[in-house]
Backbone as ProteinMPNN parsed JSONL, in Angstrom:
{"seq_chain_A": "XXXXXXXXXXXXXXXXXXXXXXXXXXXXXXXXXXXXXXXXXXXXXXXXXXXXXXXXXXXXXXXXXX", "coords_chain_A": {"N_chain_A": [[0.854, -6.576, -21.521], [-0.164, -4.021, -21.495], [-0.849, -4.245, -23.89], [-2.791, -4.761, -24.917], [-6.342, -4.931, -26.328], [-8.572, -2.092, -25.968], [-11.729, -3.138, -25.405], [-10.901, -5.992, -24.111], [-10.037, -4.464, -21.319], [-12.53, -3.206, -20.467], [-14.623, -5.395, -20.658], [-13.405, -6.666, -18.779], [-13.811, -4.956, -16.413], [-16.392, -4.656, -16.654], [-17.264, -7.504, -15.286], [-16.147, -7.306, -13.082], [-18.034, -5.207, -12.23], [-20.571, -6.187, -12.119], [-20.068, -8.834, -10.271], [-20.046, -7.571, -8.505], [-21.821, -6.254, -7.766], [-23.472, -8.417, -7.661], [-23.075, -10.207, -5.745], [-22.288, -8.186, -2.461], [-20.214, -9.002, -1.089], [-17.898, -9.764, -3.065], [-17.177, -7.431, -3.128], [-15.344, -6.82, -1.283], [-13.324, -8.653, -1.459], [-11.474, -7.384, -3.741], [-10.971, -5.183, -2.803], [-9.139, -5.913, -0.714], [-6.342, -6.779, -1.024], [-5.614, -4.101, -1.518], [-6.111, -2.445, 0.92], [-4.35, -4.291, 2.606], [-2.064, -3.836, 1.384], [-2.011, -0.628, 1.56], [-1.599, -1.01, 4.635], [0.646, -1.92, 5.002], [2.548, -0.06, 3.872], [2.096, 1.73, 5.498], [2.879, 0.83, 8.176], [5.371, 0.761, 7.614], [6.084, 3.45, 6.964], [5.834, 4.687, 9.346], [6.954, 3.005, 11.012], [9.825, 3.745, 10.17], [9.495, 6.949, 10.632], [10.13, 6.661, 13.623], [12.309, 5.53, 13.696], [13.807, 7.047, 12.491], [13.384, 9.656, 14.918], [14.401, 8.434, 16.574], [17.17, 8.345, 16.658], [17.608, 11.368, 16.418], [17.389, 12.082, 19.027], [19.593, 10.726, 20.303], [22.442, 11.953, 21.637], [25.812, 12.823, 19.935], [28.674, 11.182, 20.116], [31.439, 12.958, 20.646], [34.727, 12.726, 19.351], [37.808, 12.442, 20.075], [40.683, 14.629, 21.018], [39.605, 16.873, 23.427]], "CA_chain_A": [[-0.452, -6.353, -20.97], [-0.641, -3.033, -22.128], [-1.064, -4.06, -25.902], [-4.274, -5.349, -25.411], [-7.23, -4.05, -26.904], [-9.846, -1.818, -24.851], [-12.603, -4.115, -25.138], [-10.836, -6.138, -22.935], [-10.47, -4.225, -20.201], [-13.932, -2.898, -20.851], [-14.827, -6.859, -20.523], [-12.957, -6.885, -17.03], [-14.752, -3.725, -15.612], [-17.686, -5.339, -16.679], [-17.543, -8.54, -14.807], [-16.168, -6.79, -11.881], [-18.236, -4.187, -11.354], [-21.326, -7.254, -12.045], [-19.9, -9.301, -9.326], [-19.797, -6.562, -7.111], [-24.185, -5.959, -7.735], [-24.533, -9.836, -7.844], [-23.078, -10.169, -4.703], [-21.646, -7.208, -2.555], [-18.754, -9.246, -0.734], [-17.243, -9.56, -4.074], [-16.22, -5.573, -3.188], [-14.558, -6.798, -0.058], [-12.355, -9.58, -2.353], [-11.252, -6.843, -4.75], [-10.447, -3.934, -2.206], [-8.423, -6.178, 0.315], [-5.327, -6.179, -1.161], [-4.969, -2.364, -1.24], [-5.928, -2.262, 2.194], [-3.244, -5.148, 3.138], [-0.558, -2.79, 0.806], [-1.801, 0.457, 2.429], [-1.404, -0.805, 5.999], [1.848, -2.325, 5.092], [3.285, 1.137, 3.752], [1.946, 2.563, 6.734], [3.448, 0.07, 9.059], [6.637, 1.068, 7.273], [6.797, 4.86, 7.367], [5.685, 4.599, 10.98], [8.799, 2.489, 11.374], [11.009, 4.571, 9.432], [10.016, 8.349, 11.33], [10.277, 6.068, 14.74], [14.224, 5.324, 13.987], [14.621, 8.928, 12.695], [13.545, 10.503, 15.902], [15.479, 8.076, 18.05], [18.639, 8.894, 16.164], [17.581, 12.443, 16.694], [17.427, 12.09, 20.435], [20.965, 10.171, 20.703], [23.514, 12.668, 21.762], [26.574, 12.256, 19.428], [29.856, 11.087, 20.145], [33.111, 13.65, 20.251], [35.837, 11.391, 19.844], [39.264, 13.048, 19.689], [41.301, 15.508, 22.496], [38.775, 17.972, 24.001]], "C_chain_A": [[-1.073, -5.074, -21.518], [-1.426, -2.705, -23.27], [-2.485, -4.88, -25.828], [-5.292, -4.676, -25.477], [-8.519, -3.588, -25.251], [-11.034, -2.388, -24.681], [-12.414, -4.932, -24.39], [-10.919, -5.926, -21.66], [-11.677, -3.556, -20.063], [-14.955, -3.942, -19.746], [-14.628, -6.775, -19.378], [-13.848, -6.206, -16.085], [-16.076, -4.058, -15.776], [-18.359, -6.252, -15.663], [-17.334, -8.19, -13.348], [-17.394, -6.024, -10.969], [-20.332, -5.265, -10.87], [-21.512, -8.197, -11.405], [-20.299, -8.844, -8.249], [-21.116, -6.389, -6.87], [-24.109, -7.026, -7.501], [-24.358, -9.897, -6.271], [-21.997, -9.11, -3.751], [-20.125, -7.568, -1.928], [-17.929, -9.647, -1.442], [-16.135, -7.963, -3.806], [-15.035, -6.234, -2.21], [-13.141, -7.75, -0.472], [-11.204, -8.312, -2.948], [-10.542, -5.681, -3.775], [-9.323, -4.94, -1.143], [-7.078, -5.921, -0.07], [-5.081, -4.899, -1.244], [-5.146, -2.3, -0.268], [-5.221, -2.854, 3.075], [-1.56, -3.619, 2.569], [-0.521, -1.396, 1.564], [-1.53, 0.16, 4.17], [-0.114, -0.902, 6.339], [3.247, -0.875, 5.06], [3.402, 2.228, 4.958], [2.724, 2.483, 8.031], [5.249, 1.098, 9.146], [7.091, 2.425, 7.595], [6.335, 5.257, 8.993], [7.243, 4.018, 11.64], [9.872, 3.114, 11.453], [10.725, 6.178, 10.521], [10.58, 7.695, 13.099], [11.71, 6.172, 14.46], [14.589, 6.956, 13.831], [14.124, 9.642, 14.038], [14.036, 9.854, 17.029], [16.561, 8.535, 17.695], [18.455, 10.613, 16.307], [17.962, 13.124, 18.272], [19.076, 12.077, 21.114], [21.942, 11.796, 20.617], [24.519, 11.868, 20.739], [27.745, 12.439, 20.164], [30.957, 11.68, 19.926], [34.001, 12.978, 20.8], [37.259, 12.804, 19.292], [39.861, 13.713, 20.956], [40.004, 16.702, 22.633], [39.549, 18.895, 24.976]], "O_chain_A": [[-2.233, -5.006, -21.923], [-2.154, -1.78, -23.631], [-3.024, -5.503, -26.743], [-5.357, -3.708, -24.719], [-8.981, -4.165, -24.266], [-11.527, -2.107, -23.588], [-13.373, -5.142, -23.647], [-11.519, -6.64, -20.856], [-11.679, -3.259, -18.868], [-15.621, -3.691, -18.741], [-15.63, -6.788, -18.663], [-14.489, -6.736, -15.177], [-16.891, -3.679, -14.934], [-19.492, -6.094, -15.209], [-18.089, -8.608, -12.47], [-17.679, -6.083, -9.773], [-21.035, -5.113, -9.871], [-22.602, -8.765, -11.458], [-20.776, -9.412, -7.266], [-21.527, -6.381, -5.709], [-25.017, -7.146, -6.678], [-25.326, -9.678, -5.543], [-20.841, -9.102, -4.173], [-19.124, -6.868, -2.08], [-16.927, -10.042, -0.846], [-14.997, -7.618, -4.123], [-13.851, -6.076, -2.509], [-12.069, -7.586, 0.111], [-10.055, -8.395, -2.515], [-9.426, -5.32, -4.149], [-8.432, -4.162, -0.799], [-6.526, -4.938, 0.425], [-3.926, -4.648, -0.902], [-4.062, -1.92, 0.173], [-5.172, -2.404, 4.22], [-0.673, -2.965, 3.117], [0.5, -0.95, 2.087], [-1.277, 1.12, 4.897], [0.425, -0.411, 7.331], [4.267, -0.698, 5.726], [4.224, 3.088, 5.274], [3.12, 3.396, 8.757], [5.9, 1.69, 10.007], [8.098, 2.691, 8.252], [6.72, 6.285, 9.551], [8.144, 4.441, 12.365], [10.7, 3.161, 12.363], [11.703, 6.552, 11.168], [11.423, 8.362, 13.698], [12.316, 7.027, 15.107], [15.229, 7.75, 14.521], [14.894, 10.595, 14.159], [14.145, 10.341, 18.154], [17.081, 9.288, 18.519], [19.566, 11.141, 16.278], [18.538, 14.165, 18.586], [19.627, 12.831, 21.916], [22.012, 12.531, 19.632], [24.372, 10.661, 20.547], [27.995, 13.479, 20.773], [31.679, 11.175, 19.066], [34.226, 12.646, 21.964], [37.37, 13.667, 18.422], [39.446, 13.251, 22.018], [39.657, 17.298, 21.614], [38.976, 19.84, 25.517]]}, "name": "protein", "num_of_chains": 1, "seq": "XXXXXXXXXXXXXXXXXXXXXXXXXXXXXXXXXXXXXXXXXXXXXXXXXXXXXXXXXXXXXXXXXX"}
């Protein structure tokens, strides 16, 4: 994908950004997935500090003779 010439993506940014004037809910096509991926990442490190501060909470276990 890389090896293709800049006139292509030129071409792309073209048609995009021409969609996007012709009609504007073209933008709303084009941005959704990043706003599906950013909510998802979000979801996630929301998830992730949630377990680390329950495991923070948990008293630990001294197992052996006291």
């Amino acid at each position: 994908m890389a090896a293709r010439s800049p006139s292509f993506w030129l071409l792309i940014a073209v048609v995009v950004v021409t969609a996007i004037m012709v009609h504007p809910s073209f933008a709303a096509l084009f941005t959704v997935p990043v706003d599906l991926a950013l909510i998802v990442a979000l979801r996630w490190a929301a998830r992730r500090e949630g377990q680390l501060e329950e495991r923070a909470l948990r008293v630990p276990l001294k197992r052996g003779c006291a």
